[in-house]
N, C-alpha and C positions, 0 to 999 in steps of 0.2 A: 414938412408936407409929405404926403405921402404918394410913394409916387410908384405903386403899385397898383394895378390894371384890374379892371373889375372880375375880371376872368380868372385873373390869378388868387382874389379873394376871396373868392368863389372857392377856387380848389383847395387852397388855405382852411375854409370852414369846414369842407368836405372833411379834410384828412384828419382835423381834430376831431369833429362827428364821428369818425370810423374809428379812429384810436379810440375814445371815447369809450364806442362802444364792445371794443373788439376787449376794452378794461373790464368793461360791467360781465360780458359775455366770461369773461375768465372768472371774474369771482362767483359769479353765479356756477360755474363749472365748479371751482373748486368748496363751494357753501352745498353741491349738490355732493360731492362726493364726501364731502364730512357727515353728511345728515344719511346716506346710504350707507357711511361706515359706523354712525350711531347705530342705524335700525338693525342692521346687520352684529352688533355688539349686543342691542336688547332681545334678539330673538333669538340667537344664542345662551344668554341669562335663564330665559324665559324656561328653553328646551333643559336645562340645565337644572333650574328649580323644579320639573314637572320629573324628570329622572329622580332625584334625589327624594322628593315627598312622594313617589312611588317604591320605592327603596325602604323608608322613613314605615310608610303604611304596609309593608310585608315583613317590615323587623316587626311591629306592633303585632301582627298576626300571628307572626310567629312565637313571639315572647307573652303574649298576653296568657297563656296559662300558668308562669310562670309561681306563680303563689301558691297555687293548688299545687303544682307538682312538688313544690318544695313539704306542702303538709305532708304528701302521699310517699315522700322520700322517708319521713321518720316512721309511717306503717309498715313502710319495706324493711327499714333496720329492726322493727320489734319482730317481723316474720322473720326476717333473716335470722335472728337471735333463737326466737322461739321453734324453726327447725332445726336447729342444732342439737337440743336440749329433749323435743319432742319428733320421735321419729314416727309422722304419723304420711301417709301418702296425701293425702288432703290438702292439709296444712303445705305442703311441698306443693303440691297443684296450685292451693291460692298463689303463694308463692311467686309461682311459676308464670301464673298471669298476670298479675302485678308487675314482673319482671316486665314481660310481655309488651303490656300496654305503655312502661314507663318509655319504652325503646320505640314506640311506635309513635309517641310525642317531641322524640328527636331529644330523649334522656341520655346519657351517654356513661358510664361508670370512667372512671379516671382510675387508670395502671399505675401505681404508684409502690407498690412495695418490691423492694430491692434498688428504687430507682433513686436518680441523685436527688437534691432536695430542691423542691423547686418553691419561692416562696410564692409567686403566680397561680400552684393549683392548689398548695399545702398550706397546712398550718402545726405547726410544729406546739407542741403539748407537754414534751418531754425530751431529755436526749438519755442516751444510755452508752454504755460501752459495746462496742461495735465498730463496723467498718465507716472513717469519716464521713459525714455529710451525705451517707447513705440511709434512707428508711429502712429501718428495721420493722417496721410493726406498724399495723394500719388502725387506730382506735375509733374510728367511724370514715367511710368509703366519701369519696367526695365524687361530685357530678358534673357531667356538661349539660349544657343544655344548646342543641345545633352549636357545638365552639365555643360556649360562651361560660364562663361557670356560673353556675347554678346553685353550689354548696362546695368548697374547697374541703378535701380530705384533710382529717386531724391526726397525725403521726407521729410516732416516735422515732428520732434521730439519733443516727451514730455519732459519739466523739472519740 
């Protein structure tokens, strides 16, 4: 028999209602702060992909002449040649502007002779006797392009 008092049944129902709810309240607490630490992980992502294909779209911009300038690099080498050979002022002025313009596309010539070998900017063609592992001799000038190479220099190397 039961021999508990209506009152106390009463409070009985009460306290498990309240645990109950005081339960559901907690995981709802804790199901809201997982889903704010989702949304808060996907708009991070989100900011994170918008940087990067902004990034993405001005390397594009920046490299996208990339093809012409490599053609307009072997014009340079035949002036380059051809003032040596023909001492005319002209020729030196085209020259000059060719120069000019290559640099103003963020063309960059690569210092290479007397320097150690670097296989990153060079490409080695030959070696000779000379100071180790040192260029001696530059057989076509290599480029950057903003940092990046464009045309690695072809040299001859000391052994």
């Amino acid at each position: 028999m039961n021999t508990d008092s209506p009152k106390q049944t009463q409070k009985g129902d009460k306290k498990k209602k309240t645990e109950n709810l005081e339960t559901k309240v907690d995981a709802l607490e804790r199901q809201l702060e997982e889903t704010k630490q989702q949304w808060l992980r996907a708009a991070a992502d989100y900011q994170n992909l918008e940087k990067r294909l902004e990034k993405e779209k001005q390397d594009w911009v920046k490299f996208a002449s990339e093809g012409l300038l490599l053609r307009l690099l072997d014009l340079a080498d035949n002036l380059d040649r051809a003032t040596i050979f023909v001492q005319d002022k002209g020729l030196q002025m085209v020259y000059m502007q060719l120069q000019q313009l290559l640099k103003e596309y963020g063309v960059k010539e690569i210092d290479v002779l007397g320097k150690e070998f670097d296989p990153n900017l060079m490409e080695c063609m030959d070696k000779a006797k000379g100071e180790p592992n040192k260029v001696l001799e530059v057989k076509l000038k290599g480029y950057l392009l903003h940092d990046r190479i464009l045309r690695p220099a072809k040299v001859i190397v000391g052994v």
